[in-house]
MITIVO-85827 format. One line per field, with one value per residue (C-alpha): residue number from 1; residue in three letters; x, y, z. Coordinates in steps of 0.5 Angstrom, whole numbers, plus 2048, in hexadecimal, padded with zeros to 3 digits. Layout:
<rs>
i (NUM ...) .
aa (Ala ...) .
X (X ...) .
Y (Y ...) .
Z (Z ...) .
</rs>
This chain:
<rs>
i (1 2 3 4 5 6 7 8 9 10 11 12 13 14 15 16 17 18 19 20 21 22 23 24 25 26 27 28 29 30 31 32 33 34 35 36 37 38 39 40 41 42 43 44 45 46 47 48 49 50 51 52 53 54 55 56 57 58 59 60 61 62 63 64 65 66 67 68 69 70 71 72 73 74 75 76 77 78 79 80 81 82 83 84 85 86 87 88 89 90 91 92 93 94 95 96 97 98 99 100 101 102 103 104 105 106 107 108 109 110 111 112 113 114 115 116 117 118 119 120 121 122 123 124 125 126 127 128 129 130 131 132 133 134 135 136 137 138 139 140 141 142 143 144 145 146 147 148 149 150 151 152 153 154 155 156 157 158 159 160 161 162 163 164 165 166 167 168 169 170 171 172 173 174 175 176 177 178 179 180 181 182 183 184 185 186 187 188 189 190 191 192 193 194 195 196 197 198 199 200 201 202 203 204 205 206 207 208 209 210 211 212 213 214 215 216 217 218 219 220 221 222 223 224 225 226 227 228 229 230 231 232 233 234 235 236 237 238 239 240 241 242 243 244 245 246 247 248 249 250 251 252) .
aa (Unk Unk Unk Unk Unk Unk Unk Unk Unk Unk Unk Unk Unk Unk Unk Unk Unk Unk Unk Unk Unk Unk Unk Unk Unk Unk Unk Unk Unk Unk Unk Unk Unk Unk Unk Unk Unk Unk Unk Unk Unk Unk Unk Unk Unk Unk Unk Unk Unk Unk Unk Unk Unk Unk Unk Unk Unk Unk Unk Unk Unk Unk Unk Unk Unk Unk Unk Unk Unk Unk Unk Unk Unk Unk Unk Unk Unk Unk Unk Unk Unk Unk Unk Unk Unk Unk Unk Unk Unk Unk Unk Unk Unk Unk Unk Unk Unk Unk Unk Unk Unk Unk Unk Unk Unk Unk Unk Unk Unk Unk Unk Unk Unk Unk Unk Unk Unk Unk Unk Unk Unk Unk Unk Unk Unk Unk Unk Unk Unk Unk Unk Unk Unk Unk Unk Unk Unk Unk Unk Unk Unk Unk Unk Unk Unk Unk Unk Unk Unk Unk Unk Unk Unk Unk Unk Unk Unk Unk Unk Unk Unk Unk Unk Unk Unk Unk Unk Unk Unk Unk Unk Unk Unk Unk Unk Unk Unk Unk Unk Unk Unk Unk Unk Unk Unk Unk Unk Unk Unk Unk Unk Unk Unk Unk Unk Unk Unk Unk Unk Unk Unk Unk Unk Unk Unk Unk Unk Unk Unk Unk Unk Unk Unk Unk Unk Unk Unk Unk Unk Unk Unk Unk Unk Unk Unk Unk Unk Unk Unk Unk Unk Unk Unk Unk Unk Unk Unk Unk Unk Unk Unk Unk Unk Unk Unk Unk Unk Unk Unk Unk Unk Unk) .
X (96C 96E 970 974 977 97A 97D 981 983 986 989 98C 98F 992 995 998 99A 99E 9A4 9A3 9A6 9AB 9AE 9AE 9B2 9B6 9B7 9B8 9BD 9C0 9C2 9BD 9BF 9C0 9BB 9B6 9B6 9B6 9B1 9AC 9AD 9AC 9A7 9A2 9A4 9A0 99A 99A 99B 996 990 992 991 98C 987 988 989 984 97E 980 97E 978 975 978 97B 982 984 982 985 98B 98C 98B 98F 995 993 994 99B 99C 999 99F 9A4 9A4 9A3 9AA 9AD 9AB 9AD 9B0 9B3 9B8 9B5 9BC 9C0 9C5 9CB 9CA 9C8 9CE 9D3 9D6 9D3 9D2 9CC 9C8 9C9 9C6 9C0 9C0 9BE 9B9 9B5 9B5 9B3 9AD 9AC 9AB 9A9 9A2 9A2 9A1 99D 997 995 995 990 98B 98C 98A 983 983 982 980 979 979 97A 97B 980 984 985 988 98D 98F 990 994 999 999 99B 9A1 9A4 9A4 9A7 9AE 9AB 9AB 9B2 9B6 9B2 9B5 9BB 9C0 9BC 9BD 9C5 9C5 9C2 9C1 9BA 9B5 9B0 9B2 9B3 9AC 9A9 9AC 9A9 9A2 9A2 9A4 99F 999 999 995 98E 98F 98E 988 985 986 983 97D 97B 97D 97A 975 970 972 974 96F 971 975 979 97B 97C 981 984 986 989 98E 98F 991 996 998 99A 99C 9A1 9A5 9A5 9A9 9AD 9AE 9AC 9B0 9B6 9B7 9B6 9BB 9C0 9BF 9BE 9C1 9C1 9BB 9B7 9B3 9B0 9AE 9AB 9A8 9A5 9A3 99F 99B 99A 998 994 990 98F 98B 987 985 983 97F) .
Y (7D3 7CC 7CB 7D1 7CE 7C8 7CB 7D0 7CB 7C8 7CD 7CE 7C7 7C8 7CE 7CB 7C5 7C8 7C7 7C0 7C2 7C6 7C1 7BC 7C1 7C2 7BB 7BA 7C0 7C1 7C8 7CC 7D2 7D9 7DB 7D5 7D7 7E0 7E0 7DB 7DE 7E5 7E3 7E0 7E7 7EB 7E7 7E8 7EF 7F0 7EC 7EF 7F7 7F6 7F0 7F0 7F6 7F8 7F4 7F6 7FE 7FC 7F8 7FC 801 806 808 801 7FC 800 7FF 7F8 7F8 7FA 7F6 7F0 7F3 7F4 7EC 7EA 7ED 7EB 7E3 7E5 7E7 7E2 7DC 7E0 7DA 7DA 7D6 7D2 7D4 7D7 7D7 7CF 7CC 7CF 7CE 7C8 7C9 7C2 7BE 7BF 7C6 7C4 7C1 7C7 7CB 7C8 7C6 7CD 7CF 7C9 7CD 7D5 7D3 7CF 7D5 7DA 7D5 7D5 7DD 7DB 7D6 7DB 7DF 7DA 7D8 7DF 7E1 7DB 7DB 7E2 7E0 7DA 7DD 7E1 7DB 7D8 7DD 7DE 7D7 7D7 7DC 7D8 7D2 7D5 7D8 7D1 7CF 7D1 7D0 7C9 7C9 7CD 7C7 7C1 7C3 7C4 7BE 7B9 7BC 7BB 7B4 7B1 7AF 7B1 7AF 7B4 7BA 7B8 7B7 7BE 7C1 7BE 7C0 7C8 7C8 7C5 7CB 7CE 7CB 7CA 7D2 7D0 7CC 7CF 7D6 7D2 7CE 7D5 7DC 7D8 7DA 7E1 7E2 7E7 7ED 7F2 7EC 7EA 7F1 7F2 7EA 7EC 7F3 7EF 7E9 7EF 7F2 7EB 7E9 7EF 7EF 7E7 7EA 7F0 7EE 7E7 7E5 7EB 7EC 7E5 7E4 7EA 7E6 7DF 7E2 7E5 7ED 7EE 7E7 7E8 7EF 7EB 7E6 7EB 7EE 7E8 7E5 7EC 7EC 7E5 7E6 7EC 7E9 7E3 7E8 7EC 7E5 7E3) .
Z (857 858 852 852 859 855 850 854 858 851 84E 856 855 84E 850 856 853 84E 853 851 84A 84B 850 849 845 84B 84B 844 843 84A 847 842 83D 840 839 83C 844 841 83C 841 847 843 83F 847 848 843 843 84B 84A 844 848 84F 84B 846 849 850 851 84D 84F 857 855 852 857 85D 85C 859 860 863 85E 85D 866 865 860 864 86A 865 864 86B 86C 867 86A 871 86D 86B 870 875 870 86B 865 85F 859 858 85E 859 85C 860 859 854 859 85C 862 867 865 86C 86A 863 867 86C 866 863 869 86B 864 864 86B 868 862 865 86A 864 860 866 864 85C 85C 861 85A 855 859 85A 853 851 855 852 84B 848 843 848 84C 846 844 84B 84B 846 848 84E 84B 847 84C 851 84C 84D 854 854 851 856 85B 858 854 85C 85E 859 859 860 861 85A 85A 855 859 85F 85B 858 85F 862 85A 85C 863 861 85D 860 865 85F 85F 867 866 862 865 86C 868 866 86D 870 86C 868 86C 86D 865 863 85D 862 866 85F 85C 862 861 85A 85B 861 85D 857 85C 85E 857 854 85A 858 852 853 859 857 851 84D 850 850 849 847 84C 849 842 83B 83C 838 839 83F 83B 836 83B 83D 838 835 83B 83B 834 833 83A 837 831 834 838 832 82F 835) .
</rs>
């Protein structure tokens, strides 16, 4: 178990530092290809779909139930929804980052940006010790689907920031920051529902977190993708990422 503990805590911390990444494209390139920013977003989109539907989902019924994991699973969408409602956020503040706008608008962007992004992130690093202290494979492949889709992420923090600013320092900073929320999630999952993490609250926990991912996916990652991207790239984004994803579960 306390193996199990560390290693979700890891994949956590990978998945979220991702941003990290996406900040230094960002700071190397300023403005990624619409192919590269459509196919990647769309590709996040299909392996968070294909885990949500046929691991997570899945494994829910079989611990708790149809009926049941089926409700937890609209109470994860229900969960995302108010997230983003709350603090709803843009990956790159379109309009700001393309125009001519001030710099303190430019820096208004990405700080709000940082701010939703992290908000949105707290959830996600909840499903990666949740399906890791279920399955040390599961885990993973959520990570990664995680870790793809921060990538952007990162990028739509430090790409207004350094415009605004100047300072790569800052712009990583802020990256980071948006980030870390995700092993926060992890950690304060591990202090606070390891003790109650019996087969039905995990069984419960998966199929919300499905509901959770499936809902970036398809209010966020998806559309995002087809605004960004070619007419076509985000559908083959998407098809790779579940096919690839259905291939290394075939594997396992």
């Amino acid at each position: 178990m306390d193996n199990n503990v560390g290693t979700a805590l890891l994949l956590t911390a990978g998945a979220g530092l991702a941003t990290t990444f996406g900040s230094l494209i960002g700071l190397a390139v300023r403005k990624p290809g619409a192919t590269f920013m459509g196919f990647t977003l769309g590709f996040s989109a299909g392996v968070m779909i294909l885990v949500s539907f046929v691991e997570l989902l899945q494994g829910s019924i079989a611990t708790i139930g149809f009926l049941s994991a089926h409700a937890a699973f609209f109470v994860g969408m229900i969960i995302f929804f108010i997230i983003d409602n709350v603090v709803p956020h843009e990956y790159i503040g379109h309009e700001e980052l393309h125009s001519k706008g001030s710099t303190e608008s430019l820096k208004r962007t990405g700080l709000m940006v940082a701010l939703g992004i992290g908000v949105h992130n707290f959830p996600e690093g909840l499903a990666t010790f949740a399906g890791t202290m279920e399955d040390l494979q599961l885990g993973l492949a959520i990570a990664v689907a995680i870790a793809v889709h921060n990538i952007p992420e990162g990028l739509a923090v430090s790409a207004p920031i350094y415009a605004a600013t100047g300072s790569r320092k800052k712009a990583f900073f802020w990256s980071f920051l948006s980030g870390i929320s995700e092993p926060i999630g992890a950690c304060l999952a591990a202090l606070i529902l390891l003790p109650f993490l019996k087969a039905e609250i995990i069984g419960w926990l998966l199929a919300a977190v499905a509901g959770i991912m499936v809902s970036i996916s398809l209010d966020e990652l998806i559309p995002l993708a087809k605004s960004v991207g070619s007419e076509r790239t985000p559908f083959f984004g998407v098809m790779t990422g579940m096919i690839i994803m259905a291939l290394s579960l075939w594997l396992i």
